[in-house]
C-alpha positions in Angstrom: 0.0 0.0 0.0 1.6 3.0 -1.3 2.9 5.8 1.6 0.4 9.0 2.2 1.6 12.0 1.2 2.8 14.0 4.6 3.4 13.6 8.2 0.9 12.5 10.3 -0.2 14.3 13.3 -0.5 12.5 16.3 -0.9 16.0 18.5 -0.1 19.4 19.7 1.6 20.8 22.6 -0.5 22.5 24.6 -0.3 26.5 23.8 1.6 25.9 21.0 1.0 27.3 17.6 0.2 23.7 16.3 -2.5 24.3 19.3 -3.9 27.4 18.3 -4.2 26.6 15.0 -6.5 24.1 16.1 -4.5 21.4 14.4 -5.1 17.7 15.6 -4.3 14.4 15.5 -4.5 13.4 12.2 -4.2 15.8 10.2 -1.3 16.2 7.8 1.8 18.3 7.6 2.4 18.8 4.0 4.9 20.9 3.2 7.0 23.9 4.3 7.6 27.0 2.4 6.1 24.7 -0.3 9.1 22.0 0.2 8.1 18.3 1.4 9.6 17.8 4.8 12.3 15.2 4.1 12.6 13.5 8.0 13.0 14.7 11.5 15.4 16.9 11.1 14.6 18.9 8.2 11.2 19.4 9.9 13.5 20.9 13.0 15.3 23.2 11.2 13.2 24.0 8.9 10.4 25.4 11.5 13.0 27.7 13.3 12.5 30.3 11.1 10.4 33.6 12.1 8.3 33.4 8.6 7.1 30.3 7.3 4.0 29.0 5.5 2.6 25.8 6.7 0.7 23.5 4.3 -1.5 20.9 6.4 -3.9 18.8 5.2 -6.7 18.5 7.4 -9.1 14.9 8.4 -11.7 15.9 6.2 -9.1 16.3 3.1 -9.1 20.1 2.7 -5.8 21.5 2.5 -4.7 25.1 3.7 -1.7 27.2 4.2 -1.2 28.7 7.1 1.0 31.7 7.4 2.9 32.0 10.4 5.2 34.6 12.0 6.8 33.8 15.3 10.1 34.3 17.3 13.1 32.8 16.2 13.6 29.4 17.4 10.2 29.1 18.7 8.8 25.4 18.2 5.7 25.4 15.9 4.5 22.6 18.8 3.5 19.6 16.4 3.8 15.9 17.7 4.0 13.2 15.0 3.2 9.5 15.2 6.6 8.4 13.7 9.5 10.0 15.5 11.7 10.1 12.1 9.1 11.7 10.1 10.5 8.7 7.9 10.9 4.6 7.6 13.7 3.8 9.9 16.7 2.2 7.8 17.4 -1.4 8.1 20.8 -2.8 9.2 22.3 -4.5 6.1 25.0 -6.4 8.2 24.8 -10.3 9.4 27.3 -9.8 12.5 28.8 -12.7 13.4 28.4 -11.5 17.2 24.6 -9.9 16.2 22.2 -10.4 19.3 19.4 -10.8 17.5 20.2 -13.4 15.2 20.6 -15.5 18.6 17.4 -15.3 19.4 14.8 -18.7 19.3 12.0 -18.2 17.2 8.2 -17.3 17.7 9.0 -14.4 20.3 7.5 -10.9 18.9 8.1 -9.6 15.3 9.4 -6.4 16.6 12.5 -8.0 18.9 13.6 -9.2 15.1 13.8 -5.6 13.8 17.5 -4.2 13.6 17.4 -0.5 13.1 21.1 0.7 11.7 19.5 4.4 11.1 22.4 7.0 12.2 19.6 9.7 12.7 18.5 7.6 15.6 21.8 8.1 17.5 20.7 12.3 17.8 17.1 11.1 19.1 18.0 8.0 21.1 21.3 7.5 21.3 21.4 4.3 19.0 24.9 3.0 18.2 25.2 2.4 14.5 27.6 1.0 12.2 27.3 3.2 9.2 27.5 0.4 6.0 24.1 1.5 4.5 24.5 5.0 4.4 25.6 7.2 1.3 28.4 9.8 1.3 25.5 12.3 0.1 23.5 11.8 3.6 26.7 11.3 5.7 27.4 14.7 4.2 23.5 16.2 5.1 23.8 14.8 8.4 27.4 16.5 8.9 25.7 19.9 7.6 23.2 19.6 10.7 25.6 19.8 13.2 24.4 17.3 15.4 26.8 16.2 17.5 27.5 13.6 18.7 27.2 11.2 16.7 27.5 6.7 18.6 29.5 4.8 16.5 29.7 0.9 16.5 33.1 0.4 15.4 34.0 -2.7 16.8 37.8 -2.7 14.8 38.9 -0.5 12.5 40.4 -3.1 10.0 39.6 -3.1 7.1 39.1 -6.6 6.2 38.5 -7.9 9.9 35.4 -5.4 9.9 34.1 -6.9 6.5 34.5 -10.6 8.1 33.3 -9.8 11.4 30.5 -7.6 9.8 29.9 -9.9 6.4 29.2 -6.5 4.3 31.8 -5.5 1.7 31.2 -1.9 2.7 31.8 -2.2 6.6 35.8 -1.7 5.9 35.3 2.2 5.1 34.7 2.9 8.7 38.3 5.4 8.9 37.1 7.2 6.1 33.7 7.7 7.5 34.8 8.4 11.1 38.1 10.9 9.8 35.0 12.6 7.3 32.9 12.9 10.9 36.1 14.2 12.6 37.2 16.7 9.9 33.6 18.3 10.8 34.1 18.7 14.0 31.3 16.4 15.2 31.9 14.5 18.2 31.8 11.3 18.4 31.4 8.2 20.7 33.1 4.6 20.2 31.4 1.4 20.9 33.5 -2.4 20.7 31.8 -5.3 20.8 34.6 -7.3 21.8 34.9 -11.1 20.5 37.5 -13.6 22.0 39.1 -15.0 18.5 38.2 -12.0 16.4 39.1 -8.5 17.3 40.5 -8.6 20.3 44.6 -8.6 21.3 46.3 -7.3 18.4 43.5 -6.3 16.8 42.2 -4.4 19.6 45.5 -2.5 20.1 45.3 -1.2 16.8 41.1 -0.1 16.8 42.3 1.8 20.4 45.1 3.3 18.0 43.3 4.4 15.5 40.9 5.7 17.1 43.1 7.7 19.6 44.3 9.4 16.6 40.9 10.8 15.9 40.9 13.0 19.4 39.5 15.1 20.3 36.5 14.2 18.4 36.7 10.8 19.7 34.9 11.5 23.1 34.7 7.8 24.4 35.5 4.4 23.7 33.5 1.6 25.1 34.3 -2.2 25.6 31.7 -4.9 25.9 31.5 -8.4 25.5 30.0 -10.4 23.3 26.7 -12.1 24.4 26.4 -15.8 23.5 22.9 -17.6 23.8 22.1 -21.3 23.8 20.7 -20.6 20.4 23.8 -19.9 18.3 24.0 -23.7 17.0 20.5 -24.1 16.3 20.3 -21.1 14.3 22.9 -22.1 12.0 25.5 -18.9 13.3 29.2 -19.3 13.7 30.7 -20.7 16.9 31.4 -18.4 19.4 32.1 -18.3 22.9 32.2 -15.9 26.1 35.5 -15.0 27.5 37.5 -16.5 30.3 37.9 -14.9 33.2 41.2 -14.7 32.5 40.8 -13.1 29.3 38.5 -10.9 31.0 41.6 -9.5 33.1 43.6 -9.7 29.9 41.6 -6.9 28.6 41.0 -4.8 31.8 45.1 -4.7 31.8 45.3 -3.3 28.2 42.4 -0.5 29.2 43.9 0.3 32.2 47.1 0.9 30.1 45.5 3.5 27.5 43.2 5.3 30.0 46.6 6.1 31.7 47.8 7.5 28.6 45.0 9.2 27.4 44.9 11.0 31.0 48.4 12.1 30.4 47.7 13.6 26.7 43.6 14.5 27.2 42.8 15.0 31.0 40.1 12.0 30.2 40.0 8.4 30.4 37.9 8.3 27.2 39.0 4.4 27.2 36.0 2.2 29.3 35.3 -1.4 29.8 31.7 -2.1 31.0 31.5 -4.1 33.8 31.1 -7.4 32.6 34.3 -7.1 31.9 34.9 -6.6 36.3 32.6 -8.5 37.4 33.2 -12.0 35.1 37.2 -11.4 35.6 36.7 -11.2 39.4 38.2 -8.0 39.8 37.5 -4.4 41.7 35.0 -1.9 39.8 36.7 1.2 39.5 35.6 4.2 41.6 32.8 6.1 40.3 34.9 9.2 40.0 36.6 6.8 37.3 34.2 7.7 34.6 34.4 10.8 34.5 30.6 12.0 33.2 29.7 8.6 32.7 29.4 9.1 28.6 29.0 5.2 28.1 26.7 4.3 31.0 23.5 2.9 28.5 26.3 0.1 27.5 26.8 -1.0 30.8 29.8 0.9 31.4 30.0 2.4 35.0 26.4 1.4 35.9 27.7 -0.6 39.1 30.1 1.7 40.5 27.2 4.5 40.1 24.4 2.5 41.9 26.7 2.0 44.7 28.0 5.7 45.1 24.8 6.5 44.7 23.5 4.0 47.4 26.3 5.2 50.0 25.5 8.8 49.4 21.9 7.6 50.8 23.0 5.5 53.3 24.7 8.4 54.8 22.6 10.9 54.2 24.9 12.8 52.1 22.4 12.7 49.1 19.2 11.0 50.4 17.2 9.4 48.0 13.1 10.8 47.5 10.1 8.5 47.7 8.9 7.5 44.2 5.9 5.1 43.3 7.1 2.5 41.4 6.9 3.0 37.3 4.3 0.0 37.1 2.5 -2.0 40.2 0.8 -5.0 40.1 -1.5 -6.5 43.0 -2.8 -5.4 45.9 0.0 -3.8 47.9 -2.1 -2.9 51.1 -3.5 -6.7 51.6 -4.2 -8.1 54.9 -0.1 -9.1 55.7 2.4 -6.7 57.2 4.9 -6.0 55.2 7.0 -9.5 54.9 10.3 -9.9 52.7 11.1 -7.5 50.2 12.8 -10.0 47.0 15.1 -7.9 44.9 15.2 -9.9 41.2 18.1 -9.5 39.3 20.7 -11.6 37.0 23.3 -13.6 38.1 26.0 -10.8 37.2 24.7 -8.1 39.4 23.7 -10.8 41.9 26.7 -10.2 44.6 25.9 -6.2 44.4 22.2 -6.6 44.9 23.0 -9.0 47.6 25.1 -6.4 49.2 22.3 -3.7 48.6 19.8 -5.6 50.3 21.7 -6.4 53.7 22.7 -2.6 53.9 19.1 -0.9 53.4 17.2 -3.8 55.5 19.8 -2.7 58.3 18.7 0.9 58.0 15.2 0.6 56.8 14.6 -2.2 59.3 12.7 -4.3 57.1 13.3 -7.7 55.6 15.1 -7.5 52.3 16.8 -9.9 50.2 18.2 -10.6 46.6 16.5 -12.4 44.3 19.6 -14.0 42.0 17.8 -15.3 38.8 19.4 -17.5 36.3 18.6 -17.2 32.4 17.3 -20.9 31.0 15.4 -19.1 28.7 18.2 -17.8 26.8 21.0 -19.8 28.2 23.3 -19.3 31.5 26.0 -17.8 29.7 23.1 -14.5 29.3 24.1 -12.9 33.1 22.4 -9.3 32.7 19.4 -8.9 34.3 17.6 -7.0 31.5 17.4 -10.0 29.6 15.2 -12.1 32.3 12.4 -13.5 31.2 9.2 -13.3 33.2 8.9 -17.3 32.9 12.5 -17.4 34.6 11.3 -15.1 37.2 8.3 -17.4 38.2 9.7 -20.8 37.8 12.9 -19.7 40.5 11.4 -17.1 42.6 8.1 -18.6 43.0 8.5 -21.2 45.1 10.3 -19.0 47.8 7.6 -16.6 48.7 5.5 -15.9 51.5 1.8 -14.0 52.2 2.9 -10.6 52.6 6.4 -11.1 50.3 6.5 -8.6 47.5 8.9 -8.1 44.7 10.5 -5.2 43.1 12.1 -5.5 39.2 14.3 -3.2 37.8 12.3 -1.4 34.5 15.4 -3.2 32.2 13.1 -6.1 31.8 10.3 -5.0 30.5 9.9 -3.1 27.3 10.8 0.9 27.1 7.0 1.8 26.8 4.6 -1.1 28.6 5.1 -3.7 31.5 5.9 -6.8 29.3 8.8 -9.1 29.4 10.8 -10.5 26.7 8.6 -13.5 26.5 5.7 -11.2 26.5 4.4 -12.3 29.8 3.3 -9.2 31.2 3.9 -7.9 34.7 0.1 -8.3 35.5 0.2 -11.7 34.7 3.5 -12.3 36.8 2.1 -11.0 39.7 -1.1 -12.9 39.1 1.1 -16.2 39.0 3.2 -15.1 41.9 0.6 -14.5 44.3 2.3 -11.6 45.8 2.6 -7.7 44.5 5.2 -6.6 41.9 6.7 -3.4 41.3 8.8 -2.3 38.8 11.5 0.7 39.5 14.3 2.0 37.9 16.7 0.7 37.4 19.6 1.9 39.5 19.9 3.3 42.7 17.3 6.0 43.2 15.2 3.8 42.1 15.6 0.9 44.2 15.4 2.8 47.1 12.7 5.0 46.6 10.6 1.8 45.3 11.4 0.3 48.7 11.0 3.8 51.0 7.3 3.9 49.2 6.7 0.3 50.0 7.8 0.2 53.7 5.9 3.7 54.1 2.4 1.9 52.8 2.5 -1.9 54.5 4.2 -0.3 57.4 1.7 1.4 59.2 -0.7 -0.3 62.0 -3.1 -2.4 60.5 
């Protein structure tokens, strides 16, 4: 079915111009100054301007120009239902580390999509690989000045990057990135590091490279590969998780360029998330480590954060402010006092929760303890806790609750915009088959505690 001319509306601000126009939810947006509006970021730049004419076609198919005058900068207020204003580009690579094509089938269509769209990286801080992007719109991206821009460059050889990547136009990335750097954009590094493929040698020279790019190159991150119990079945290449020797092997050779790159930049830039710590057995680095924490949605910093964070509460330094969770499920007044409070989380952060719960059930005098949950779904070797499934999270915690139990998740396992797991069991239904109240909070620090201040202040009080 061929595309509609336009962008749909989905809404206005309120007591915007979009508002007093009267313009609703869906109606059109045309064109402006008589010129289509290409994507998200024409439409943003485009609608600075004091003077414009605004072409909308309204619900009942009559069209009308609207001539607008208005400050500089101010936002004409128009919500749309697709955040690009255009179809989000596909990833053309078949990765031999790509998460996705270790998934079993029959979950939802939408866990199958891989986005590779670099306009996403200005709106939600997508990492992309840029293979299936023309010079021409490298070039009108550039001209935007959006900065920065989250690279995944995973090694800057030429033809390691076209094995590892299995796309003939993956071995560009230097040119793309020096083009990027010549501009002046900033950018961030991301490294999905694979025992056998790009790490050692290889690694050395992607750090290299891209140490020569500074001072656009802003950070560098290190993670490692994710291996599911699906990889054979799905036909994919062998690959395996790192030892936890291995693990150290690659902490040493980071530790080793941040010291350099504090010498010649004042910054670390250099990070390895904390898989890397926590599966080599070694000491998180202080929070004041990461500087601003530029790499924290790869899981780069996020422990050492929760618990500076959680010792800034504990000592009142920073106390934390009562939140209600993001989602609850059942009734979390019932006829019980308050009884244990079960923490879930994966095996990795298992030991920190652990620790977490003894220290605020000391304080908050309340029963509190770590839920440590291990993933059959998608194999053990899967340790984060954002990729539990709501089956795992019934079949091992269920047996060890109590009337007047409840349990708090961490928002990481269910989806960005509704309380579903990955194996869209929703949180409803896992509190239904738990028997006890669920919350969901943030997940990190504030969130923990405020989740647990809110439910100690509501099962607390006399009954």
């Amino acid at each position: 079915m061929p595309r509609k001319k336009g962008q749909l509306i989905r809404g206005c601000q309120p007591g915007s111009i979009a508002d007093e126009l009267d313009l609703a939810a869906g109606d059109r947006l045309i064109a402006i100054d008589g010129e289509p509006v290409r994507d998200v970021f024409d439409y943003r730049l485009r609608q600075l301007a004091e003077d414009l004419v605004v072409r909308i076609e309204h619900r009942d198919g009559s069209i009308v120009d609207y001539e607008i005058e208005k400050d500089e900068d101010e936002d004409l207020g128009l919500e749309f239902e697709e955040a690009l204003l255009d179809e989000c580009t596909h990833c053309h690579n078949k990765c031999v580390f790509c998460f996705i094509d270790q998934l079993p089938k029959g979950l939802r269509k939408t866990l199958y999509f891989k986005d590779d769209d670099l306009r996403l990286t200005f709106l939600t801080g997508n990492y992309v690989t840029l293979t299936n992007i023309t010079d021409e719109e490298l070039d009108r991206l550039i001209a935007y000045r959006f900065s920065p821009m989250n690279i995944s460059v995973h090694t800057t050889d030429p033809e390691l990057r076209v094995r590892m990547m299995k796309n003939p136009k993956s071995g560009q990335i230097m040119e793309r990135l020096e083009r990027i750097a010549a501009a002046g954009i900033a950018l961030n590094a991301q490294i999905v590091l694979c025992p056998d493929w790009n790490d050692k040698e290889a690694l050395e020279k992607t750090l290299h490279d891209l140490a020569s790019l500074r001072p656009s190159v802003q950070s560098i991150a290190i993670v490692p590969v994710g291996v599911t119990r699906f990889r054979e079945e799905n036909n994919l290449a062998p690959m395996r998780p790192f030892t936890r020797e291995e693990c150290r092997a690659v902490i040493e050779t980071v530790q080793q360029y941040q010291a350099r790159f504090l010498v010649e930049a004042n910054s670390r830039i250099l990070y390895a998330s904390d898989e890397f710590y926590l599966r080599g057995g070694l000491a998180l680095p202080a929070a004041s480590e990461y500087d601003d924490f530029p790499q924290l949605e790869n899981g780069v910093g996020m422990v050492s954060l929760f618990t500076a964070t959680l010792q800034a509460h504990l000592s009142g330094e920073k106390p934390i402010q009562t939140r209600e969770p993001i989602y609850s499920e059942g009734d979390s007044t019932g006829t019980h006092r308050l009884g244990q409070v079960w923490l879930a989380t994966g095996t990795l952060a298992g030991p920190i929760l652990e620790s977490a719960a003894q220290a605020l059930g000391q304080a908050m005098g309340i029963s509190i303890a770590a839920a440590v949950v291990t993933n059959h779904f998608l194999g053990d070797t899967i340790t984060v806790t954002g990729l539990l499934t709501g089956q795992d999270v019934i079949f091992q915690l269920k047996p060890q609750l109590q009337p007047g139990d409840q349990v708090l998740i961490p928002s990481c396992m269910l989806k960005a915009d509704s309380p579903v797991f990955l194996d869209d069991i929703t949180l409803e239904a896992l509190a239904n088959e738990l028997a006890v109240p669920v919350h969901a909070v943030r997940a990190d620090a504030e969130g923990l505690v405020s989740g647990l201040q809110w439910l100690h202040a509501k099962r607390s009080a006399p009954l």
